[in-house]
C-alpha positions in Angstrom: 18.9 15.0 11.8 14.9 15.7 12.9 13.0 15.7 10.3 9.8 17.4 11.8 8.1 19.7 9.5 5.9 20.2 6.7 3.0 17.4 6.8 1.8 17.5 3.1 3.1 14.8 0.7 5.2 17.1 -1.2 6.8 18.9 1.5 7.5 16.1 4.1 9.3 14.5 0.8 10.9 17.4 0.0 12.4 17.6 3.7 13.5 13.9 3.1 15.1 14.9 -0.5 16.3 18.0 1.6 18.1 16.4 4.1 19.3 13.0 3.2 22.2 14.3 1.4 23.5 15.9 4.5 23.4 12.7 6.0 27.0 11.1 7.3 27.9 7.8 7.5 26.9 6.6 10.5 24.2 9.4 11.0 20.6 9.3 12.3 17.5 10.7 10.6 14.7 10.6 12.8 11.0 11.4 11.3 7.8 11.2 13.0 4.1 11.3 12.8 4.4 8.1 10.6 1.3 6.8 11.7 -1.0 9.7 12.5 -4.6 9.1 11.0 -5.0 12.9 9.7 -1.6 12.5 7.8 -1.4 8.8 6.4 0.6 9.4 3.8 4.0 9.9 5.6 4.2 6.7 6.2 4.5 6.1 2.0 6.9 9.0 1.9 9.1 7.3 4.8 9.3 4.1 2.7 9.5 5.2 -0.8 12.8 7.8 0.2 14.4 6.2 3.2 13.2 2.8 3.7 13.2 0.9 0.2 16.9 2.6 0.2 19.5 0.4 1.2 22.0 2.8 1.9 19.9 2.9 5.5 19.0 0.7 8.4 15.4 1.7 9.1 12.8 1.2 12.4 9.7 2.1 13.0 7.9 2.7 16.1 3.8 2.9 15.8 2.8 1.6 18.8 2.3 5.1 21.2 1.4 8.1 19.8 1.8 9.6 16.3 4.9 6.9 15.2 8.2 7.5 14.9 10.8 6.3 12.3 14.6 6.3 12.0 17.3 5.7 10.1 21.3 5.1 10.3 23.2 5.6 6.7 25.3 2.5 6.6 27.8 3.8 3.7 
């Protein structure tokens, strides 16, 4: 699942909310724009919905470009 849509607090955490449910067992989520300066926040979204969960093995990538995150739902 690409998670690539509203950049507000509220709505990128209500695509998260959205969207992790649908998630399978050994599924991908990928988000992005985790580190673009006009949206800092997604970063805090990423980690407070998919990170700190440990249903999910998480990465992030912020070295080139806007970032980019993913996870993998473990069980």
């Amino acid at each position: 699942i690409t998670v690539d849509g509203d950049h507000s607090y509220y709505g990128a955490a209500r695509d998260l909310i959205d969207v992790l449910p649908k998630l399978k067992i050994g599924g991908v989520l990928v988000f992005d724009d985790i580190s673009n300066p006009r949206h800092p926040y997604l970063i805090e979204v990423w980690n407070k919905y998919v990170k700190s969960n440990e249903r999910f093995s998480t990465y992030e990538f912020n070295q080139l470009g806007y970032g980019i995150a993913y996870a993998i739902r473990q069980y």
